[in-house]
N, C-alpha and C positions, 0 to 999 in steps of 0.2 A: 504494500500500500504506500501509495506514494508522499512526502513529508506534509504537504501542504492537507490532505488531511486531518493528520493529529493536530497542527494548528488550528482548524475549523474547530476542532473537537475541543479544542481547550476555553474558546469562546462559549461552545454551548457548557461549559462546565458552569464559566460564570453566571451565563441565565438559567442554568437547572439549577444552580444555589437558589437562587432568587425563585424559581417555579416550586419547588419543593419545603423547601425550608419552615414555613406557616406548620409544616407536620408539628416542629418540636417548641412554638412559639403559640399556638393557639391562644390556649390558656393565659399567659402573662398581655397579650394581646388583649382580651377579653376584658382581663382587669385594668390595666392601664387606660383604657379607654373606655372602661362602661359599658360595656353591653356584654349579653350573653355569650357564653362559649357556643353555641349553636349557630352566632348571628355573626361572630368573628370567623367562623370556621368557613361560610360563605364568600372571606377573601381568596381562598382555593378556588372557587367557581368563578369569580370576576375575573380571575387572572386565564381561567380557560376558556371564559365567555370570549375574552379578548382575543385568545391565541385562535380559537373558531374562527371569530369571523377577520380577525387579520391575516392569519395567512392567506387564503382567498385574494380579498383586497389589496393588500398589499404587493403579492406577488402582479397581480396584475397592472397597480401603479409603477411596477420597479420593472418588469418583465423589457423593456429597452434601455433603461440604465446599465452604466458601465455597472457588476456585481461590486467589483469592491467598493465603490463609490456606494453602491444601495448598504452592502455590508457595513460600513463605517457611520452611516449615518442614523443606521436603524441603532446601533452600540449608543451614537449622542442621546440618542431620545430614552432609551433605556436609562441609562445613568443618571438624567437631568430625575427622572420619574424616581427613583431610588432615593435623593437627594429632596427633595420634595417629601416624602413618604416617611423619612424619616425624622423629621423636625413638626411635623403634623401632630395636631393634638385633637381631631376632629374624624371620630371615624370613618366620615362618607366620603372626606378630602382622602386618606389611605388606599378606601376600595378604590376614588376614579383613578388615582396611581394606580394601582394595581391592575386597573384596565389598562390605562395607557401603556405602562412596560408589558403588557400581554401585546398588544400588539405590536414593537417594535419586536418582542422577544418572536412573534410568529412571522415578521417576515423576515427576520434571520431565518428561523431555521428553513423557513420555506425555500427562498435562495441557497441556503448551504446546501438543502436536502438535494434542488436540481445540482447546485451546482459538484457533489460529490459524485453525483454519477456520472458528467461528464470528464473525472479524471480517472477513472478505472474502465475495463474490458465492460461491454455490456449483460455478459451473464458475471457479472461478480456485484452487482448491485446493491447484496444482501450483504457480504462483507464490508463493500463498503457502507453502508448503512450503519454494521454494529461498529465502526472506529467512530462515525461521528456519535453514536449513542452513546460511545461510550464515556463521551466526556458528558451524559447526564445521569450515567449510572455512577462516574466517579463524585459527582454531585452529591447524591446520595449517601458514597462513603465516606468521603471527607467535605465536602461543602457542608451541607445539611445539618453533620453533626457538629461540624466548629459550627456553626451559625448558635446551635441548641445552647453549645458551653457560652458563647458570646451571649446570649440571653441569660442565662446559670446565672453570671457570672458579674455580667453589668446589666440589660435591659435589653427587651426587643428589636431597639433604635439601631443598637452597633452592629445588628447584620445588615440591616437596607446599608449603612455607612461603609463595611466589608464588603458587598456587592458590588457598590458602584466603583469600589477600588478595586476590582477583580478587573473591572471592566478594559481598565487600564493597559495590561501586558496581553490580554484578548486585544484589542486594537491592533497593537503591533505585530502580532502573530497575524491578523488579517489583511494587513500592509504589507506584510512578508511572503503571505502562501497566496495571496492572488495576485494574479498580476491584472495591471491596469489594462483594459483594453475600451475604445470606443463605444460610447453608445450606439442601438441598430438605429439605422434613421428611416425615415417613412419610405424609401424605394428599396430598402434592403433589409427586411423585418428578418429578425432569428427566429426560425424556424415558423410553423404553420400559422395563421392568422387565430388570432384571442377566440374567434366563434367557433373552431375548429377543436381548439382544447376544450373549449369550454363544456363541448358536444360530446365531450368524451362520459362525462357524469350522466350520460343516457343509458349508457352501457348499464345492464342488471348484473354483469359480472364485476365492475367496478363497484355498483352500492351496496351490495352485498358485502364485500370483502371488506368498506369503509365500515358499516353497520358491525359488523364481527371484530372487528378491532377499536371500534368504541364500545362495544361490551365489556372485554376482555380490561382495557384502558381504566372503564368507569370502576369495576369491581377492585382495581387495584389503588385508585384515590379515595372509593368511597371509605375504607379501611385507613389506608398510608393517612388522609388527614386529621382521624380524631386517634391515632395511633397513640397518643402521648397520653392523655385520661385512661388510656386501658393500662398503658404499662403502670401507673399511678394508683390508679384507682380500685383496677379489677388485681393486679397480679400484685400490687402494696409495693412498688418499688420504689427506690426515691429517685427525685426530678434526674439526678443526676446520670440515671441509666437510661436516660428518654437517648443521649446523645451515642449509648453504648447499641441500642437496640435499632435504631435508625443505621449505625454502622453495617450490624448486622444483616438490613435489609439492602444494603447498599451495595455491599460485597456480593450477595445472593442475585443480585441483580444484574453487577458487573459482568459475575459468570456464566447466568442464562443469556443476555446481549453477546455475549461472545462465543459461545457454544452454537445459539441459531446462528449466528452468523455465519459458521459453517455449513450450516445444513438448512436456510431459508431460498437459498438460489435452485437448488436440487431435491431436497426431501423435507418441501414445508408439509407435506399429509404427516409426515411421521413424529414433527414436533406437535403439530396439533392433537394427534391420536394419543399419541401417550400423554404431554404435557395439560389438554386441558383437564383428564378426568381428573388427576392427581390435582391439578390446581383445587378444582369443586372437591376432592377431599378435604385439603389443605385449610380452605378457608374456613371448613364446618368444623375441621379439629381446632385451629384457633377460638373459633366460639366456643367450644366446649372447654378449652382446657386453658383458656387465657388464668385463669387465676393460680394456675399452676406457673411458676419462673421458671423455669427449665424449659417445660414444654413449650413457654413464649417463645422463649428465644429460640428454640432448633424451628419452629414453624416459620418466625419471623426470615429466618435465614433463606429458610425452603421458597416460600412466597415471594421472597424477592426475584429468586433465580425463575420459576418458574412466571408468573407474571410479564417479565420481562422476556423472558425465554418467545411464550407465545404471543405474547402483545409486539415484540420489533418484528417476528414473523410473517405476522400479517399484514403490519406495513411495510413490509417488504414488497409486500403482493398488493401494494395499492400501487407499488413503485411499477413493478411488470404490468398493473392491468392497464395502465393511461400512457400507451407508448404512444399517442398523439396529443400526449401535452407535457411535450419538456420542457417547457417553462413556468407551467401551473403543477403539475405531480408532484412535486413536493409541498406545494399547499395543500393538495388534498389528502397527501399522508398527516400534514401538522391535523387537520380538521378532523383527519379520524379520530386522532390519538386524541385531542383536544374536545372534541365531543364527547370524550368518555370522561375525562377528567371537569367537566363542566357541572356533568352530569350526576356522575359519583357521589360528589361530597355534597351534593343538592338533596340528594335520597337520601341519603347518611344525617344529613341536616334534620329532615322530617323525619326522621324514625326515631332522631335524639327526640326533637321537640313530641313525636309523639309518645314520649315517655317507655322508650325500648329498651331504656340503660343504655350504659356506657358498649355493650357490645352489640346493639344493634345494627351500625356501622359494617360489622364484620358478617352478620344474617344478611345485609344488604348486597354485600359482596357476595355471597353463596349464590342468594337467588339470580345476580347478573351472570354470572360462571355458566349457572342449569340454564337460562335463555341462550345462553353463546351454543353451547353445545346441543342444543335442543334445533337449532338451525343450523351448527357445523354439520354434523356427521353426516346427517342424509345430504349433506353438498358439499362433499367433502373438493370433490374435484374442482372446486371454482378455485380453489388456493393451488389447485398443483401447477408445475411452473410448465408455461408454453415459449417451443422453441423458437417460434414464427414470431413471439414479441420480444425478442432481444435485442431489436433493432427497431426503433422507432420505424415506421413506415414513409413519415415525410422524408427519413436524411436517406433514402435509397436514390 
């Protein structure tokens, strides 16, 4: 894989700190501002509202900008929204931050996402995929949980202030691994005309594939965001293992993103077959045995790997099914992924409020799991990989 890559990936590290991190902050969030843990934990959902409908949007505003140029200045608007966000003493001014940086954050990755496949073979798509993921699984093991000890330890405030200073050597990593090239101009458009991608989302093997990966997506926010009250609450640990147990989710994560990575280009039936059932175990044994510490943690580890395992799978296969939109297909992978994470912790929200305890979150998850797999299996073949789309059809 080639360097400019793992540069990409170091940027997405920065904005998966920032996507993630509300996991180990809810609660102190909550207090410091007044409102319910139910109603703080909906900063999760504004930030995927965002990423929804910005990637879309965005790719479409940026789709004839030079990319680094669109790259750099989606990182300004991120960073200003961070800086902002964290000197706010007003919850609803937080959330529209939290919008705002969703959308810079989704037409980064929407841009990164086309733009990683245009530097690799076109059947290695999946690998390249899990390098740029993996700088939002490395989020997860070290972002996320320094963010948690930086909440521990001083206040909510100093990780939006560590984000936006991540954003900093991501900049130059993105000045480094892209190189400048021209805008397309109106007699030499890149690649097929906006109506032509956009027709791609007609496709029932396309929405399919989106819908089964915002399943997969949501079951794994609607849990990952009130994650911190369970390890607290149900399993009596103290705050300080919130940043232990996110590691462990993060690691588990690392390895399932890297694992399909191998096996998304050629044998995504076989991660799905095996990896979903075990997830719907997975999620039903955390509910039962969350008050158990042991048990948390070997689950929390499992779930990570497995989640991630089959959720970059499937986006993988949003990647293969719109080989006539390579300028939008990676918005419409962000929008998969990002519908389920919008969604997630919206369910998870109403199953708190509707008085479910603290592991309702995790039933919420179970039930997304059996809908995934209640539609995968009898369609299993809409995810296996076809040869005739490794090549877009307009670059012939």
């Amino acid at each position: 894989m080639p360097l400019s890559l793992y540069l990409l990936a170091m940027a997405v590290f920065a904005m998966g700190t920032s996507e993630f991190m509300l996991a180990g902050l809810v609660p102190d969030i909550a207090t410091s501002l007044d409102v319910p843990v139910a109603v703080a934990g909906l900063l999760t959902s504004a930030f995927a509202v965002g990423m929804v409908v910005g990637a879309p949007s965005m790719a479409v505003v940026a789709r004839r900008w030079p990319a680094r140029s669109s790259l750099l200045g989606l990182l300004a608007v991120f960073v200003v929204s961070h800086v902002v966000g964290a000197v706010t003493t007003t919850f609803w001014v937080l959330f529209a931050t939290r919008v705002v940086a969703a959308l810079a954050n989704a037409g980064f990755l929407a841009i990164a996402l086309t733009t990683a496949t245009t530097l690799v073979p076109a059947n290695q798509k999946g690998r390249a995929l899990a390098v740029l993921l993996s700088g939002t699984t490395l989020a997860t093991v070290a972002g996320v949980p320094g963010g948690a000890v930086l909440g521990a330890l001083l206040d909510w405030r100093a990780t939006f202030w560590a984000v936006a200073l991540l954003c900093l050597p991501a900049a130059i990593g993105v000045v480094r691994s892209i190189p400048a090239r021209p805008a397309a101009s109106q007699d030499r458009p890149v690649g097929p005309a906006l109506r032509g991608e956009v027709a791609e989302l007609t496709k029932p093997r396309l929405v399919v594939v989106m819908v089964l990966a915002a399943l997969v997506n949501a079951a794994t926010f609607a849990t990952f965001t009130f994650l911190a009250p369970v390890i607290t609450e149900v399993a009596g640990l103290g705050e300080l293992w919130i940043p232990l147990v996110l590691v462990l989710f993060g690691a588990g994560s690392f390895v399932g993103v890297t694992v399909a990575g191998r096996l998304s280009d050629q044998r995504p039936g076989t991660v799905v077959v095996v990896g979903g059932p075990l997830l719907l175990l997975g999620w039903i044994g955390l509910a039962v045995l969350a008050d158990q510490p042991v048990a948390l943690l070997a689950l929390v580890l499992v779930q990570g790997a497995l989640s991630f395992a089959v959720g970059s799978t499937l986006v993988t296969r949003v990647l293969y099914e719109a080989p006539g939109a390579p300028t939008m297909a990676g918005s419409y992978a962000t929008a998969a992924l990002n519908l389920g994470a919008a969604g997630g912790p919206a369910l998870a929200a109403a199953a708190l409020g509707a008085g479910s305890g603290y592991l309702g979150p995790v039933w919420v998850s179970s039930v997304l799991v059996t809908l995934f797999l209640l539609v995968v299996l009898p369609l299993l073949r809409l995810i296996a990989p076809r040869v005739d789309q490794e090549v877009a059809p307009w670059a012939t």
